[in-house]
C-alpha positions as CSV (number, residue, x, y, z in Angstrom):
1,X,-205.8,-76.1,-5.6
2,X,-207.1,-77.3,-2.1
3,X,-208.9,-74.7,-1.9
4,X,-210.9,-74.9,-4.8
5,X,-211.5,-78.5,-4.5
6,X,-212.9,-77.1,-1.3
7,X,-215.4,-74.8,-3.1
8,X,-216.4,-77.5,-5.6
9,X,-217.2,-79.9,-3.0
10,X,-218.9,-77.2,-0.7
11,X,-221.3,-76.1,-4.1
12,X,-221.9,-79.6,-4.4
13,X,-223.4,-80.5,-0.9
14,X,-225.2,-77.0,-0.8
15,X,-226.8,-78.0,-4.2
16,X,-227.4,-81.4,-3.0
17,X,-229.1,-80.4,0.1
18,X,-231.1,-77.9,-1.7
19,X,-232.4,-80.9,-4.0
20,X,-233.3,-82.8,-1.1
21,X,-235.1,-80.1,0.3
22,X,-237.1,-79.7,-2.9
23,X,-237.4,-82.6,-3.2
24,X,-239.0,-83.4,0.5
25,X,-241.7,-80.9,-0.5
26,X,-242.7,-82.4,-3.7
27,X,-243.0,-86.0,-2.6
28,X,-246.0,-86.2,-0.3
29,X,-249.9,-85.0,0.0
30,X,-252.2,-83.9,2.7
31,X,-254.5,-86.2,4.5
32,X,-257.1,-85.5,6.8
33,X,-256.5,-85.8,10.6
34,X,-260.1,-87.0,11.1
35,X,-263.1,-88.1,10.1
36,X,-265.0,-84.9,8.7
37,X,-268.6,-84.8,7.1
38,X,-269.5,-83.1,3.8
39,X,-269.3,-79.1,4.1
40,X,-267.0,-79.5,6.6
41,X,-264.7,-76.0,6.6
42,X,-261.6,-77.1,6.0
43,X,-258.7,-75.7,8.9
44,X,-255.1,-76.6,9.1
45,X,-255.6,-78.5,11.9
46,X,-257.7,-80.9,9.7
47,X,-254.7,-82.1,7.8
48,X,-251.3,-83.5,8.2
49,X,-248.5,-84.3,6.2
50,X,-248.0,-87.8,4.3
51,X,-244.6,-88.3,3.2
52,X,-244.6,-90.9,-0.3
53,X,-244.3,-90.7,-3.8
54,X,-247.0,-87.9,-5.2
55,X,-249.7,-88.6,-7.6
56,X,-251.2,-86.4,-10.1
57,X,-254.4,-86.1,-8.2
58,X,-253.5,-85.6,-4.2
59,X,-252.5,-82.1,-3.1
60,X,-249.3,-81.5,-2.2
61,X,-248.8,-79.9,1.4
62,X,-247.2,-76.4,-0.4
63,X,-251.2,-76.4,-1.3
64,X,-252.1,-76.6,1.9
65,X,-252.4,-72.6,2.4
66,X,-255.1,-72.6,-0.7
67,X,-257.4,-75.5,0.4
68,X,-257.9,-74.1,3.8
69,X,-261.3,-72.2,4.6
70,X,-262.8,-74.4,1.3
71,X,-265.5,-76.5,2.0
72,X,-265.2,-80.9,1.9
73,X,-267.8,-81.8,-1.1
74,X,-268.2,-85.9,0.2
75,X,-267.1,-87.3,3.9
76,X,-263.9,-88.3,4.6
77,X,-262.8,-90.9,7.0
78,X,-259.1,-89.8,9.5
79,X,-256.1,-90.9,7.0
80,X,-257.7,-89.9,3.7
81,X,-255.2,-88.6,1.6
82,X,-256.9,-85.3,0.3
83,X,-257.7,-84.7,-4.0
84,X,-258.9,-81.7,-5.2
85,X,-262.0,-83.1,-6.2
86,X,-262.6,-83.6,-2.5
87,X,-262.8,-80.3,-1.8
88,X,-265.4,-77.8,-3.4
89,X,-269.3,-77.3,-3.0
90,X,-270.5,-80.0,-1.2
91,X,-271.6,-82.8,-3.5
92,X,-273.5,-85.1,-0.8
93,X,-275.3,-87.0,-0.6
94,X,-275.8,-87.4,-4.1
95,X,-279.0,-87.4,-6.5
96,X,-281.7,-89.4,-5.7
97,X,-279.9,-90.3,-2.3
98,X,-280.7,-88.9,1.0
99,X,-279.0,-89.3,4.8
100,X,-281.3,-89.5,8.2
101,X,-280.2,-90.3,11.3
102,X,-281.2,-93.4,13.5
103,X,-281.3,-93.5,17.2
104,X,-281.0,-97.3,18.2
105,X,-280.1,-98.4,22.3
106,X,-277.9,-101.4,22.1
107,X,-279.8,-104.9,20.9
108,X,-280.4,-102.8,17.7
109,X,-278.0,-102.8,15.7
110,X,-274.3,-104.6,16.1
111,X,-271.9,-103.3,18.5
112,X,-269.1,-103.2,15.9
113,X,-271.1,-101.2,12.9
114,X,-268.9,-99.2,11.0
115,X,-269.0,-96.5,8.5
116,X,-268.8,-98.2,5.2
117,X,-271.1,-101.3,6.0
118,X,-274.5,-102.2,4.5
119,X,-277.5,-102.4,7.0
120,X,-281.2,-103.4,6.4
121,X,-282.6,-100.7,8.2
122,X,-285.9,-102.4,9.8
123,X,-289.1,-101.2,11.4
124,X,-290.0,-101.9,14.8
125,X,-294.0,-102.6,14.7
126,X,-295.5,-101.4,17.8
127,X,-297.1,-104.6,20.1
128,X,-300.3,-106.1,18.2
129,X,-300.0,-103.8,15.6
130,X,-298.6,-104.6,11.9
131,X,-296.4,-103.0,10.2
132,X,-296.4,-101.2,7.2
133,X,-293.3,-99.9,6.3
134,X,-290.9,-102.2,5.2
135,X,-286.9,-102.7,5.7
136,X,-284.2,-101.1,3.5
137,X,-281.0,-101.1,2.4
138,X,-278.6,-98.1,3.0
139,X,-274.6,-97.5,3.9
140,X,-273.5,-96.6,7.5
141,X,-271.7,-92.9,6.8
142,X,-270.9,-92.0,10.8
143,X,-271.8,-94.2,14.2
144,X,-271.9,-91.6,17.2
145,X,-271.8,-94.0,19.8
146,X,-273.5,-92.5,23.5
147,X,-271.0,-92.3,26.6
148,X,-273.7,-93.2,28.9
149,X,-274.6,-96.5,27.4
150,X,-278.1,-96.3,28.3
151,X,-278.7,-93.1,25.8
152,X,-279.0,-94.3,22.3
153,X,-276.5,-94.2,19.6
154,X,-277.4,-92.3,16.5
155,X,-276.0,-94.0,13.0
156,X,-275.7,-92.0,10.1
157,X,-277.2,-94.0,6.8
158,X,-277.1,-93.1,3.4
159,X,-280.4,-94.0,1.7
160,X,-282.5,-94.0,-1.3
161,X,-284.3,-90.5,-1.0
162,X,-287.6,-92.5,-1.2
163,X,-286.7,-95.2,1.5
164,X,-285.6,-92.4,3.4
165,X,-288.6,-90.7,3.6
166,X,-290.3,-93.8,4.6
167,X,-288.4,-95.2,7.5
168,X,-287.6,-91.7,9.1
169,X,-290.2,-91.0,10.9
170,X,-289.7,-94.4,12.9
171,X,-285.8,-93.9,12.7
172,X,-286.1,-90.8,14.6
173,X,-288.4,-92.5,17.4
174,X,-285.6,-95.1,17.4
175,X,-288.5,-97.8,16.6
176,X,-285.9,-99.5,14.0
177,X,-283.2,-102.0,13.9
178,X,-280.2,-101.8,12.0
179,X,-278.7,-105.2,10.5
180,X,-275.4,-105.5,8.6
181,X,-276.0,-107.5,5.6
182,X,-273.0,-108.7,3.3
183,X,-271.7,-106.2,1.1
184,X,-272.9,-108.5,-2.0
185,X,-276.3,-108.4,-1.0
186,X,-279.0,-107.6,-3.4
């Protein structure tokens, strides 16, 4: 009799561990390990584990095997728990939107820009002359900030397409300013 109230308990700790086990696997998603752009190949070192409850959307790390080698369709910013509409063709920037990249030395644009924040991306006219291309409005998408802080930093803006085309020639020459304007800016 002991010994089958050995076996019963034994069965029921082997069946509980399995569960837990299971379990573990089920309850959690990959997220990225760092900030990656769009068409970014995905590799395993890209993601990491996030243990939590699991929603319908997020792939789970079993997954992980299958999204490796596919291609990120917007950016995503270190900590983003990956979905599977993340990952695909790339899908950015989208329609009607384009990205350019502005050189700026520091005085033009504020030290603690971020991706996420809305800039007035403004022209510098050269001395005596006027200008003619006035300041827009885009989102910061990456800041690549110089080690040698007399080289410029380049900020990554997402833009109108038409804006774009008419502040990059000047954003390239790092003859712009960059100023963050409140997200409920007009």
């Amino acid at each position: 009799m002991l010994f089958g109230a050995l076996i019963v308990l034994g069965c029921a700790f082997a069946s509980a561990a399995v569960t837990l086990r299971m379990g573990a696997e089920e309850h959690g998603a990959l997220a990225v390990q760092t900030d990656l752009q769009a068409g970014h190949v995905l590799t395993a070192a890209d993601l990491r584990v996030v243990k939590g409850s699991m929603d319908a959307d997020l792939v789970p790390p079993g997954k992980a095997k299958s999204i490796v080698g596919r291609h990120t369709k917007v950016p995503l910013l270190a900590g983003t728990l990956l979905t599977a509409n993340a990952v695909g063709a790339p899908a950015f920037p989208p329609p009607g939107l384009a990205v350019i990249g502005v050189a700026v030395k520091p005085g033009q644009y504020p030290p603690d820009l971020a991706p996420g924040d809305r800039v007035s991306v403004t022209p510098i006219p050269e001395v005596g002359a006027a200008t003619k291309t006035k300041p827009v409005v885009g989102v910061v998408t990456k800041v690549d900030r110089p080690e040698q802080p007399q080289n410029p930093a380049v900020v990554t803006v997402l833009l109108p397409q038409p804006d774009a085309q008419a502040v990059s020639i000047p954003a390239a020459q790092g003859l712009v300013s960059l100023m963050q304007i409140s997200p409920e800016m007009p």
